[in-house]
Backbone bond lengths (Angstrom), bond angles and torsions (degrees), N, CA, C in turn:
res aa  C-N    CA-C-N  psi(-1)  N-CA   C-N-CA  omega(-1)  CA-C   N-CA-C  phi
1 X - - - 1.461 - - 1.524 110.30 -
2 X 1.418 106.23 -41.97 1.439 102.50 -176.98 1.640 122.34 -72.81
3 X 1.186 121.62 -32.97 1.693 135.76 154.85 1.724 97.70 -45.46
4 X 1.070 132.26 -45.88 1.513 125.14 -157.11 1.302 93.67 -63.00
5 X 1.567 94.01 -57.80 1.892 108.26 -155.32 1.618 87.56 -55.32
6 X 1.521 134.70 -66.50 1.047 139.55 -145.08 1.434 104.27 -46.65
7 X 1.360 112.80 -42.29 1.846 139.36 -165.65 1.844 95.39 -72.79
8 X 1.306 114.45 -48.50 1.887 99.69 -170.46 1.732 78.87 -88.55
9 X 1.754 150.99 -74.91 1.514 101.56 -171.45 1.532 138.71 -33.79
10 X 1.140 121.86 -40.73 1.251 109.83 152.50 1.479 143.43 -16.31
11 X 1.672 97.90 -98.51 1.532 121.47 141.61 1.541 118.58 -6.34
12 X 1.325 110.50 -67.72 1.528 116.24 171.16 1.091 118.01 -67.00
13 X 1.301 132.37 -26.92 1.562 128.86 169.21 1.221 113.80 -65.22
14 X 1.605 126.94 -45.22 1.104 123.15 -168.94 1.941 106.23 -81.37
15 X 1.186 93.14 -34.53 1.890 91.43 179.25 1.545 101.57 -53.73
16 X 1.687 127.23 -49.11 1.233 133.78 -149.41 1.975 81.53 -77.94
17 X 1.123 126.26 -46.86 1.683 118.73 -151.59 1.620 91.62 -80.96
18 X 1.619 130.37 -19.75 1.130 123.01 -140.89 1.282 139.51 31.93
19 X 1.236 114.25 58.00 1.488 138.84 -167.99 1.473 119.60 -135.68
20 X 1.304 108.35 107.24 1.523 118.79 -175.22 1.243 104.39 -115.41
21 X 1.368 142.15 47.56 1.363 121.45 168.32 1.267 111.28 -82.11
22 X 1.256 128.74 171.56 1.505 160.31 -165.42 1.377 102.10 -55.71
23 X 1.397 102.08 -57.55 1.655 92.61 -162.10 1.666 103.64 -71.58
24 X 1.440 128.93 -30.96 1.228 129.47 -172.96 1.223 115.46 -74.36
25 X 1.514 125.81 -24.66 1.598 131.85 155.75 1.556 107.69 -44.22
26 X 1.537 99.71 -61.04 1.532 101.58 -157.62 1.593 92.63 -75.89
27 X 1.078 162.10 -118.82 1.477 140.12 131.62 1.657 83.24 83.03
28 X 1.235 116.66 -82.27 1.815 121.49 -166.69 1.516 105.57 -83.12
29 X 1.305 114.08 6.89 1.329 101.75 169.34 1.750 117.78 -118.68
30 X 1.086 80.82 -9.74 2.064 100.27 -168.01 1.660 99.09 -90.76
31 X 1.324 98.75 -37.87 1.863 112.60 -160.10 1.486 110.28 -60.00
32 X 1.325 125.87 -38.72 1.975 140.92 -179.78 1.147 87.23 -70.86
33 X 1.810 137.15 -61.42 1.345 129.84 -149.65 1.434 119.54 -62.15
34 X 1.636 100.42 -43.82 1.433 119.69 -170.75 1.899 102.99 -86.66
35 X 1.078 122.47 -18.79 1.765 131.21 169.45 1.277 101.92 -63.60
36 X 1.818 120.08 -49.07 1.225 128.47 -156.83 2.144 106.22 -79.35
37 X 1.355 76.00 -49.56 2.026 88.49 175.98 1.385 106.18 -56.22
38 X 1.427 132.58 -49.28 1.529 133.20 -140.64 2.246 80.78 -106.59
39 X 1.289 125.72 -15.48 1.532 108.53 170.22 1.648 103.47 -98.31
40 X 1.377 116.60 -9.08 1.981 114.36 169.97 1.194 103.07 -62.02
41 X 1.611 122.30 -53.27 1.559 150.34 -136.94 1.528 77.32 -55.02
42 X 1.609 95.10 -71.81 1.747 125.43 -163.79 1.309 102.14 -42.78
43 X 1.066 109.95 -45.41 2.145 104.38 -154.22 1.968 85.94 -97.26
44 X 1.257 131.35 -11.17 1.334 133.49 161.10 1.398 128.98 -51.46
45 X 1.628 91.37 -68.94 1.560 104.41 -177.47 1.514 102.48 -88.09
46 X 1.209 162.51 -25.75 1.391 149.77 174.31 1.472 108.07 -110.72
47 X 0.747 140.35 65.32 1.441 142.12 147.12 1.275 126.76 -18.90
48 X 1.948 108.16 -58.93 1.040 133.25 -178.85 1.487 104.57 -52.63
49 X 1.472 131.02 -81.64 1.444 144.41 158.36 1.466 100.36 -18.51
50 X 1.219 141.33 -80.87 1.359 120.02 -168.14 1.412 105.89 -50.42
51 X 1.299 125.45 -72.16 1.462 110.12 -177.99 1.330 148.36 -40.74
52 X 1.605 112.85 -26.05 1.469 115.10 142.09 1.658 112.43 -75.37
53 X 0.970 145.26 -38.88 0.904 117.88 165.71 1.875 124.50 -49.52
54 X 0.977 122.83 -49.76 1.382 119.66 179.92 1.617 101.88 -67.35
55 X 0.607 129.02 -36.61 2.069 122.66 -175.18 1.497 89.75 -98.29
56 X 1.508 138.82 28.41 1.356 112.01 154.82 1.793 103.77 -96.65
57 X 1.214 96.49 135.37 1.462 100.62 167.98 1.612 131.78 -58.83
58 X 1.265 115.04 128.38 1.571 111.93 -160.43 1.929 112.95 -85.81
59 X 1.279 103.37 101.30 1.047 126.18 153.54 1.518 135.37 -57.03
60 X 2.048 100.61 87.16 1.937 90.63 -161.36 1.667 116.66 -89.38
């Protein structure tokens, strides 16, 4: 869900600026892949850390 949304803000930025250059295509195509790899990495290698984090009780 979060790649989608990320992909139509995009999309909508560039329709609203009317601006299609190259780098902002690739930019909207690279940007979900590399969000998605570098939050696997995270929830990969520390496990431990996310899981106290999610069962710590929120202190506002």
């Amino acid at each position: 869900m979060l790649l989608g949304l990320g992909q139509w803000v995009a999309a909508w930025r560039l329709h609203e600026n009317e601006i299609y250059s190259a780098a902002d295509f690739l930019l909207l195509m690279i940007s979900p892949i590399l969000f998605y790899s570098a939050a696997q990495l995270l929830v990969c290698s520390r496990p431990e850390s996310v899981e106290s984090w999610q069962s710590a009780p929120s202190s506002g």
